[in-house]
TIMIZA-909425 format. One record per residue: residue number from 1; residue in one letter; chain; x, y, z of N, C-alpha, C in turn. Coordinates in Angstrom, 1 decimal, decimal comma. Layout:
! TIMIZA-909425
NUM/A/A/X/Y/Z/X/Y/Z/X/Y/Z
...
! end
This chain:
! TIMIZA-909425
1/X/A/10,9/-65,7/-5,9/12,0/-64,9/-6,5/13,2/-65,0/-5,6
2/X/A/14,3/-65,2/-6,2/15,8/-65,5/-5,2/16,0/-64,1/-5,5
3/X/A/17,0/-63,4/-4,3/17,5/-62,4/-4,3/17,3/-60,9/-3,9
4/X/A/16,0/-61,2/-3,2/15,1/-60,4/-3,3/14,6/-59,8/-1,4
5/X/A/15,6/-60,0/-0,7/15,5/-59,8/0,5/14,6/-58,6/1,2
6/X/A/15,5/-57,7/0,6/14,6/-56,3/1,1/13,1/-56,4/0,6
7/X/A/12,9/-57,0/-0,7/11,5/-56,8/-1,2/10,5/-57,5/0,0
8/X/A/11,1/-58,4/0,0/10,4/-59,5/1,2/10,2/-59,0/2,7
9/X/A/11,5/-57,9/2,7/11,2/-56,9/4,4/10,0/-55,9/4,4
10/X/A/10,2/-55,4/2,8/9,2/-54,2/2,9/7,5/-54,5/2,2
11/X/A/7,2/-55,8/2,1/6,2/-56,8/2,0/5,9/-56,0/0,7
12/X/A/6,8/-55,9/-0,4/6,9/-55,9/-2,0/7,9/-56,7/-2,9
13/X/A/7,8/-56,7/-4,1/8,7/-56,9/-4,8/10,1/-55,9/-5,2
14/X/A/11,0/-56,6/-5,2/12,4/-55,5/-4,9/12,2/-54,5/-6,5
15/X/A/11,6/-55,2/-7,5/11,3/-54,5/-8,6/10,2/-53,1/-8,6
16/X/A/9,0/-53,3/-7,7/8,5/-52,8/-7,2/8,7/-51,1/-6,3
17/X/A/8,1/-49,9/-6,8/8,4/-48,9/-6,0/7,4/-48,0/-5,6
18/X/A/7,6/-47,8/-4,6/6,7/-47,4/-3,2/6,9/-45,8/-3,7
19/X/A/5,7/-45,2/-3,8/5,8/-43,6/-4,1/4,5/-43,1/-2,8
20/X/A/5,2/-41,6/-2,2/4,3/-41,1/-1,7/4,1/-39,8/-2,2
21/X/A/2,4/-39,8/-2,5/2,3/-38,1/-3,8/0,6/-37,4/-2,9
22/X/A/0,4/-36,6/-3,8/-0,2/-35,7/-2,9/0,1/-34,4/-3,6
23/X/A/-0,9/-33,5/-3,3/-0,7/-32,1/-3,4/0,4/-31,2/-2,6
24/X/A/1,1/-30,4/-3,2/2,3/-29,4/-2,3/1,7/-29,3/-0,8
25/X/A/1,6/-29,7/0,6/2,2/-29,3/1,7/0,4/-30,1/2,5
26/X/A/0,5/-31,6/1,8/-0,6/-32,3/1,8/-0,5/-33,3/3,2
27/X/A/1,1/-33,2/3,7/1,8/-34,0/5,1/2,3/-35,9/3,8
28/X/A/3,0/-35,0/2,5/4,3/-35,9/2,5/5,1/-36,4/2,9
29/X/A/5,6/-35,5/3,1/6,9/-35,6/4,0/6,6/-36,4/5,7
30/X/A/5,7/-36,2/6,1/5,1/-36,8/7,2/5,4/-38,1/6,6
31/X/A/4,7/-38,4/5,6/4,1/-39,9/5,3/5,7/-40,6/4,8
32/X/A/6,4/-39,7/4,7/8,1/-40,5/3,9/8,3/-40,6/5,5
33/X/A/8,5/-40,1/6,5/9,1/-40,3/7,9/8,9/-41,6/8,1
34/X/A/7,3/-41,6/8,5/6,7/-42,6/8,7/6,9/-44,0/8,0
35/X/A/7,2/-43,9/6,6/7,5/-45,3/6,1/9,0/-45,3/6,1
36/X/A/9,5/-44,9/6,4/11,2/-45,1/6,6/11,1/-45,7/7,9
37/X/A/10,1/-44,6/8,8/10,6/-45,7/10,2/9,7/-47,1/10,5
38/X/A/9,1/-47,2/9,3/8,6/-48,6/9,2/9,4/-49,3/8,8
39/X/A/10,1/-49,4/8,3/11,4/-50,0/7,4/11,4/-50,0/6,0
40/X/A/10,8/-49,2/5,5/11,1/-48,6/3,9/12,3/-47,5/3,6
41/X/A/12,8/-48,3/2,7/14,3/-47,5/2,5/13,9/-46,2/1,6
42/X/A/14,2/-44,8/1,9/13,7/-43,7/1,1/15,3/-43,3/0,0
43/X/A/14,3/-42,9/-0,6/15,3/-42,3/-1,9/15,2/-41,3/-1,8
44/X/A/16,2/-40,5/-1,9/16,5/-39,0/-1,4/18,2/-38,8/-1,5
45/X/A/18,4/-36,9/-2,1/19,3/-36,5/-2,6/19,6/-35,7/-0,8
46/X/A/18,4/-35,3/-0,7/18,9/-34,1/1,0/19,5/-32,6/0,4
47/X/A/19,3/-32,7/-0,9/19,4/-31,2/-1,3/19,0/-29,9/-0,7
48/X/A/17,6/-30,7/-0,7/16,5/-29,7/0,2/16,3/-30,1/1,5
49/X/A/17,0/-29,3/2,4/17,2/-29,9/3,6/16,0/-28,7/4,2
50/X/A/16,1/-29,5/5,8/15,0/-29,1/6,5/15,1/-27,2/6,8
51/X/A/13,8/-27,0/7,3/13,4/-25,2/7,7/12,5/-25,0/8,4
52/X/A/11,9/-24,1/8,6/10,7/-23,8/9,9/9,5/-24,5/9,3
53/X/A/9,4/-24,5/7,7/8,3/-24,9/7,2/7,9/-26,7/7,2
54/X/A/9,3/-27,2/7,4/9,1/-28,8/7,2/10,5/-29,1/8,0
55/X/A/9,9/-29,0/9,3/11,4/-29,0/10,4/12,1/-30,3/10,3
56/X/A/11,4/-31,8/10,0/12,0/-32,7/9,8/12,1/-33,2/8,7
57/X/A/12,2/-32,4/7,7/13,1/-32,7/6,6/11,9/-32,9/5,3
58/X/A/12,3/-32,7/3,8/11,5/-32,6/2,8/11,7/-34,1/1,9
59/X/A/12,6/-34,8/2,2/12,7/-36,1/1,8/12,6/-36,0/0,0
60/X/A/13,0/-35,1/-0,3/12,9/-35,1/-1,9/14,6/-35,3/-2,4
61/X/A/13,8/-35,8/-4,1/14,7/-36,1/-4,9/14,7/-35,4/-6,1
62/X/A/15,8/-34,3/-6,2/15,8/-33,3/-7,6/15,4/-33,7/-8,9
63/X/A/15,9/-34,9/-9,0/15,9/-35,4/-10,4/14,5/-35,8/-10,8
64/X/A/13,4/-36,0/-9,6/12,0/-36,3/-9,9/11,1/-35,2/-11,0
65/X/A/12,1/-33,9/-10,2/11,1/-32,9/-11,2/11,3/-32,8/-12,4
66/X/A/11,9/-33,8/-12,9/12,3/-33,6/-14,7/12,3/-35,4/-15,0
67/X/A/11,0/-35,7/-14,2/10,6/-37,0/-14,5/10,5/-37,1/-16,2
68/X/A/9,6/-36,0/-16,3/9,0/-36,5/-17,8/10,3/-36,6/-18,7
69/X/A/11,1/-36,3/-18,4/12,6/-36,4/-19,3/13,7/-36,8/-19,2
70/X/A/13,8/-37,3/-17,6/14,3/-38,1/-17,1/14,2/-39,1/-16,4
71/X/A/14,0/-40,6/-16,9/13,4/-41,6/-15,8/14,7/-42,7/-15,7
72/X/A/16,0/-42,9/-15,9/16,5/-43,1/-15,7/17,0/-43,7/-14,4
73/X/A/16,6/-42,9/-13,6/17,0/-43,1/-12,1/15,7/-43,9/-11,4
74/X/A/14,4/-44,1/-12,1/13,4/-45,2/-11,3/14,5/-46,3/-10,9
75/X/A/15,3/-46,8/-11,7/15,9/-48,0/-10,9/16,5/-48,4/-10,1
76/X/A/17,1/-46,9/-9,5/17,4/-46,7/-8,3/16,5/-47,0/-7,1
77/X/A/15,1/-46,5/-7,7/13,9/-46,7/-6,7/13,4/-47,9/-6,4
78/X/A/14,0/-48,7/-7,2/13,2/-50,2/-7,1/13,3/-50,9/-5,7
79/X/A/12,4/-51,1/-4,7/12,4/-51,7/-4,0/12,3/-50,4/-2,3
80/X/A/12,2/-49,0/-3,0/12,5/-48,1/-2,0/11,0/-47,0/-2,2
81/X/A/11,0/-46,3/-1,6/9,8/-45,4/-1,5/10,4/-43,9/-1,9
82/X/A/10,3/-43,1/-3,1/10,5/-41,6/-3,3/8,9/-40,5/-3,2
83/X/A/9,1/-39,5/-2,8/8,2/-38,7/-3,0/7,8/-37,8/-4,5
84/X/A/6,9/-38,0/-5,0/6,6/-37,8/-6,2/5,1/-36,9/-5,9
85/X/A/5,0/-35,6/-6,2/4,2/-34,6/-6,9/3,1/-35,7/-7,5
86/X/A/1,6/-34,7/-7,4/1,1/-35,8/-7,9/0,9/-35,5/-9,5
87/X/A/1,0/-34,0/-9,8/1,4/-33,8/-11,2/2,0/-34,5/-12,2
88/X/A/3,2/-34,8/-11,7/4,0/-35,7/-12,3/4,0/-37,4/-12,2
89/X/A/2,7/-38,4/-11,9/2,5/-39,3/-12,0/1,9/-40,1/-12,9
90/X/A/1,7/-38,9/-14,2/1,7/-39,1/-15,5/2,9/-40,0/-16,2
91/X/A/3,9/-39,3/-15,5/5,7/-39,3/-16,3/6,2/-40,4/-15,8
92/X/A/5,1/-41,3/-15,0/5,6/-43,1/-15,0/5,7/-43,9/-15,5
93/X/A/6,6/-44,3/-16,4/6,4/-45,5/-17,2/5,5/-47,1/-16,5
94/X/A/5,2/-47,8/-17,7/4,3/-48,4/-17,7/4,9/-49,7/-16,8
95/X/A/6,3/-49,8/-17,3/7,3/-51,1/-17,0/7,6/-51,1/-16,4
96/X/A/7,2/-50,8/-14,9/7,6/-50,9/-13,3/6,0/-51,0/-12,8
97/X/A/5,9/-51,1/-11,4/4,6/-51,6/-10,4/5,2/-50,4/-9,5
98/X/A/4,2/-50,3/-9,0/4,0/-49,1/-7,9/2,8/-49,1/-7,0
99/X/A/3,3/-49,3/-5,9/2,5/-48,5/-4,7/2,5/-47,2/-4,1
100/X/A/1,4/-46,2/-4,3/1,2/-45,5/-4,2/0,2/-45,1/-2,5
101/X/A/1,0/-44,4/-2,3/0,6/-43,7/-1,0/0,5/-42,6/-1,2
102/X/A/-1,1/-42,0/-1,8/-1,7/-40,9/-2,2/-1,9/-39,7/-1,0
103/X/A/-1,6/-38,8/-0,6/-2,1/-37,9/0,7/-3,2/-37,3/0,0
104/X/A/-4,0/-37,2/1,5/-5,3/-35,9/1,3/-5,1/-34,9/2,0
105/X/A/-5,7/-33,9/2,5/-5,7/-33,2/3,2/-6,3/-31,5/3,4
106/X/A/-7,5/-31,8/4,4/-8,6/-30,4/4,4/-7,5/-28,9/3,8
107/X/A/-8,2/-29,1/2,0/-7,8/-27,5/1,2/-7,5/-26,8/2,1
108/X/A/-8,5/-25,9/3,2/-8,0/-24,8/3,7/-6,5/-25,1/4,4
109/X/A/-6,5/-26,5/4,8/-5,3/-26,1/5,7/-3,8/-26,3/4,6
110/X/A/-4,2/-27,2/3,3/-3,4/-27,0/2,4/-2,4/-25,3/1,8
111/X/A/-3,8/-24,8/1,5/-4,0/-23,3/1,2/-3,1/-22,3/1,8
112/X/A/-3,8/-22,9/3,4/-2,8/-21,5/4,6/-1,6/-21,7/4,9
113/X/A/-1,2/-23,6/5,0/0,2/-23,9/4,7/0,9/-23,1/3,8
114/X/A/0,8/-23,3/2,1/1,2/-23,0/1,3/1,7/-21,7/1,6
115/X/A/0,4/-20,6/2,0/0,4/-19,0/2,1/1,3/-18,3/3,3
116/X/A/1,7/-19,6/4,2/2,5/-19,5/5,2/3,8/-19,7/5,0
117/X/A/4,4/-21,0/3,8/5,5/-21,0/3,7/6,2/-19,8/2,5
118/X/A/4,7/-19,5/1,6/5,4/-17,9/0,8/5,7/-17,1/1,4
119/X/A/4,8/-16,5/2,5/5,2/-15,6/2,8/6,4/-15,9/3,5
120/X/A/7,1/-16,9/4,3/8,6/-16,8/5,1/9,3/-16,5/4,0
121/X/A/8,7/-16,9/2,6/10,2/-16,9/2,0/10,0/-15,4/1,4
122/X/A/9,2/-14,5/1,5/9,1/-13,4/1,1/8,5/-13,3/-0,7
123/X/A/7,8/-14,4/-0,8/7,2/-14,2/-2,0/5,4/-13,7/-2,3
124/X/A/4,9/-13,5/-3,1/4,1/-12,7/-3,3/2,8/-14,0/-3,4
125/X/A/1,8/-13,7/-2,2/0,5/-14,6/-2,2/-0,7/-14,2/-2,5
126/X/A/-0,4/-13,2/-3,6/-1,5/-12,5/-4,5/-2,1/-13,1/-5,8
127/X/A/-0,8/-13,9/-6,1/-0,9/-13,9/-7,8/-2,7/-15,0/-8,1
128/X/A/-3,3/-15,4/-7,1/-4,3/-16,0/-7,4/-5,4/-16,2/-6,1
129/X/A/-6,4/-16,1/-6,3/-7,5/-15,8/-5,0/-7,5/-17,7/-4,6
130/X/A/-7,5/-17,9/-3,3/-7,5/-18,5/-2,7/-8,7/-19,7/-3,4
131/X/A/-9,8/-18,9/-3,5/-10,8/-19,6/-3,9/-11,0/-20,5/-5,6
132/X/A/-10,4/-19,9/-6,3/-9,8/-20,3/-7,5/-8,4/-21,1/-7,4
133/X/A/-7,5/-20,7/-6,8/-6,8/-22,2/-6,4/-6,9/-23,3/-5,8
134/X/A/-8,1/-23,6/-5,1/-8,8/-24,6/-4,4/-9,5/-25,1/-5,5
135/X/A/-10,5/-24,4/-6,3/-10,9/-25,4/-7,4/-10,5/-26,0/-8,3
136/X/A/-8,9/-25,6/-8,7/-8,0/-25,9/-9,8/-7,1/-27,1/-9,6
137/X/A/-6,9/-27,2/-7,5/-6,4/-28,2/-7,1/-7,6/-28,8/-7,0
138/X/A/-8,6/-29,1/-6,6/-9,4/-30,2/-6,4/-9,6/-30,9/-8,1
139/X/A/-9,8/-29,9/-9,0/-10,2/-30,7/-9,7/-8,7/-30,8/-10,5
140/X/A/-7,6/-30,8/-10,2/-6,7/-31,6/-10,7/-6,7/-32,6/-9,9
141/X/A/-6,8/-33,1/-8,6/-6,9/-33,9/-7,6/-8,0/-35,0/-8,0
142/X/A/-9,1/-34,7/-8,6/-10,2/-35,4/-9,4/-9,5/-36,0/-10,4
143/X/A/-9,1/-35,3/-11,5/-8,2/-35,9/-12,5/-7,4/-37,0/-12,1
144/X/A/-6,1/-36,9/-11,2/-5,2/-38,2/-11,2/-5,8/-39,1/-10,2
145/X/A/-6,5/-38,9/-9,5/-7,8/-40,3/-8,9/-8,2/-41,2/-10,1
146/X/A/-8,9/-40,2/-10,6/-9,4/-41,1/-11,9/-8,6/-42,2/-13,2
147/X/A/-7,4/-41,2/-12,9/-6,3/-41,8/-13,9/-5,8/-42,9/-13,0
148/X/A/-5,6/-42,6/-11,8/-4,7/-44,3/-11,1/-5,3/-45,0/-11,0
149/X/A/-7,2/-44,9/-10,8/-7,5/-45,9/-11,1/-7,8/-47,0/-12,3
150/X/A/-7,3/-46,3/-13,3/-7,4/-46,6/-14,4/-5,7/-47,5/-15,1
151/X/A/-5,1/-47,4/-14,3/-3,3/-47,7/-14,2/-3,4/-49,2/-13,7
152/X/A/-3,2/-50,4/-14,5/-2,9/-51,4/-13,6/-1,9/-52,1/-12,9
153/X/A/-1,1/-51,5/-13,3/0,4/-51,2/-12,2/0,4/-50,5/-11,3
154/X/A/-0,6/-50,0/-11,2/-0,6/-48,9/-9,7/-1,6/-49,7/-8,7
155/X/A/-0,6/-49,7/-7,7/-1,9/-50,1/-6,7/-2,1/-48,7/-5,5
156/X/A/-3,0/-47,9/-5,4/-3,4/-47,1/-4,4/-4,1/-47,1/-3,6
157/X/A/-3,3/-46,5/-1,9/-3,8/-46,4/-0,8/-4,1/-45,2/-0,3
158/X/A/-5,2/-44,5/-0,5/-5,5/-43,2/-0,2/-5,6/-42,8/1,6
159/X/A/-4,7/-41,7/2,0/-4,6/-41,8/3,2/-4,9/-40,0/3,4
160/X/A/-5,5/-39,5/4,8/-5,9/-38,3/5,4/-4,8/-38,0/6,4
161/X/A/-4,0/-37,0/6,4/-3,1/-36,6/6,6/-4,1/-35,6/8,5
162/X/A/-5,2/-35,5/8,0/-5,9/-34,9/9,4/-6,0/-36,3/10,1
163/X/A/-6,7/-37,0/9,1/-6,8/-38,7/10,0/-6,0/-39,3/11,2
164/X/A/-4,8/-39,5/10,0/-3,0/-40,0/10,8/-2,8/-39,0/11,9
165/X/A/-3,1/-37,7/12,1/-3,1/-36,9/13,4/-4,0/-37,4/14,2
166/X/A/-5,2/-37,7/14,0/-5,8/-38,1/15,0/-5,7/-39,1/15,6
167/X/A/-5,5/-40,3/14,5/-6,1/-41,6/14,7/-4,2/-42,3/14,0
168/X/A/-3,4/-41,9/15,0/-2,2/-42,7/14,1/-1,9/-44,1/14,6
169/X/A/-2,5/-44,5/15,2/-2,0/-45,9/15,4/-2,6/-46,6/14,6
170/X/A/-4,1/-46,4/14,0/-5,0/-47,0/13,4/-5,1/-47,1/11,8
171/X/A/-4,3/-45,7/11,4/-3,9/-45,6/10,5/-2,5/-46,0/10,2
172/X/A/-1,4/-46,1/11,0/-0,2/-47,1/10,9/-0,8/-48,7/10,4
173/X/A/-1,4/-48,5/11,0/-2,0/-50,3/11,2/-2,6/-50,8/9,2
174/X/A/-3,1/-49,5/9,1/-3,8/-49,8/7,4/-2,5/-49,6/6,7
175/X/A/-1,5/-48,7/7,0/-0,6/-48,3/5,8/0,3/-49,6/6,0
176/X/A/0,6/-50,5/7,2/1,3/-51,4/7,3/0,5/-52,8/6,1
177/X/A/-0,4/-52,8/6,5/-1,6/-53,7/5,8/-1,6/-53,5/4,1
178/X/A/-1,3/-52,5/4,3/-1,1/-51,7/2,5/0,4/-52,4/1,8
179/X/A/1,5/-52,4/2,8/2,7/-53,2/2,3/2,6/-54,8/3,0
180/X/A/1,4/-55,3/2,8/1,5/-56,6/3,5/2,1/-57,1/4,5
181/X/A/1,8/-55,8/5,4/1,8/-56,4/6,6/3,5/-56,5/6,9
182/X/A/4,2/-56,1/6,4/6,0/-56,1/6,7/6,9/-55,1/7,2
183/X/A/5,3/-53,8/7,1/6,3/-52,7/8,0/6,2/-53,4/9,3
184/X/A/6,6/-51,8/10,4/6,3/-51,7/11,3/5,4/-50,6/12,0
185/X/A/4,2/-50,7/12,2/2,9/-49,8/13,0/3,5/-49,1/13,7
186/X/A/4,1/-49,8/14,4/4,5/-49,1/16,3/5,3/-47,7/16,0
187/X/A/6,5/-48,3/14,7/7,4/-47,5/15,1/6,9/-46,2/14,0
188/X/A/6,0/-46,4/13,0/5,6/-45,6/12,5/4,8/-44,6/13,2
189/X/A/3,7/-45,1/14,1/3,2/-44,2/15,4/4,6/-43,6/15,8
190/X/A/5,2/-43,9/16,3/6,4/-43,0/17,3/6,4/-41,9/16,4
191/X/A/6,7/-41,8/15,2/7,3/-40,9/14,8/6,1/-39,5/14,4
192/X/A/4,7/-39,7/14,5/3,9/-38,6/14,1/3,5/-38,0/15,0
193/X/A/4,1/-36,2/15,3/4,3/-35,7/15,5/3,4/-34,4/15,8
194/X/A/2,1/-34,7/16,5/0,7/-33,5/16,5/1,6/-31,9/16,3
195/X/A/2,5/-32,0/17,1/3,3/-30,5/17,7/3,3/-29,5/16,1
196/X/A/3,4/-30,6/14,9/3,9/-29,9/13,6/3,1/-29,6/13,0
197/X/A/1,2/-29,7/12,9/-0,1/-29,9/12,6/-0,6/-27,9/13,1
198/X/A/0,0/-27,5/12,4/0,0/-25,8/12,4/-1,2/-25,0/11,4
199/X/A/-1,5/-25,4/10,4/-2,8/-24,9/9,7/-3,8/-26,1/10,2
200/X/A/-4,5/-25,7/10,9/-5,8/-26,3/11,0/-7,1/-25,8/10,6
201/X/A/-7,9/-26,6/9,8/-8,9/-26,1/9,3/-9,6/-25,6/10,0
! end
């Protein structure tokens, strides 16, 4: 394909768009750092700028959450990596490819994240028992597994957000391998951060 430079840097097609999804506070935003400092170009407004909760930054794009009604702006994404909810990976059209960089990450520490950034903001961590929103995210989490694999425009790379703390070099090395080998490992290691790894299971 002529024209297509960047696609060729970020070992995809420039048509092609790199999404990283996951459950709310699953170490996204981790994984958008990381592929930027691989050399994936991120898509991001910076509306939501950084806080105690996500000191280096939330890497989101407003207009994602009115995917289902708005997709207009995927073509902006072509050839770049946005962060996408995994709720909303329904609201993909069929006529684009995507790589998907799915996060995991041990519920409880999802859980006490979440319960840590309501309460800074002074909101109310009652409205549902701990143990009932762990089953409702797992098994929505069961659900869109099932569905991507069933997507053949999707290609997914399921990654452990406890893992990449432990083991980041090794895990740089697979997510590089995931974009054919065109990022960069090293500098993706530089950038993960143990110091920010605060709910531990």
């Amino acid at each position: 394909m002529e024209g297509f430079e960047a696609g060729e840097r970020t070992g995809m097609d420039q048509d092609t768009i790199a999404i990283v999804s996951g459950l709310p506070r699953s170490g996204t935003s981790m994984m958008m750092k990381m592929l930027e400092a691989g050399g994936l170009e991120v898509l991001t407004d910076n509306i939501r700028e950084a806080d105690k909760d996500n000191p280096r930054g939330y890497y989101e794009l407003e207009r994602v959450k009115k995917l289902e009604h708005d997709k207009a702006w995927l073509t902006d994404a072509e050839g770049k990596v946005v962060k996408i909810i995994s709720q909303l990976l329904r609201h993909l059209p069929k006529d684009h490819a995507y790589k998907v960089v799915f996060m995991r990450r041990e519920m409880e520490e999802i859980l006490a994240s979440q319960r840590r950034m309501l309460v800074r903001r002074g909101e109310s961590t009652n409205k549902i028992s701990d143990e009932k929103l762990a089953a409702l995210f797992r098994q929505h989490v069961e659900r869109v597994e099932a569905w991507l694999a069933e997507q053949p425009n999707f290609d997914v790379l399921y990654v452990s957000y406890n893992r990449v703390l432990e083991a980041p070099k090794e895990e740089a090395k697979r997510i590089e391998a995931f974009f054919d080998g065109a990022l960069d490992a090293r500098a993706m290691t530089r950038v993960v951060d143990p110091s920010l790894y605060r709910q531990r299971a």
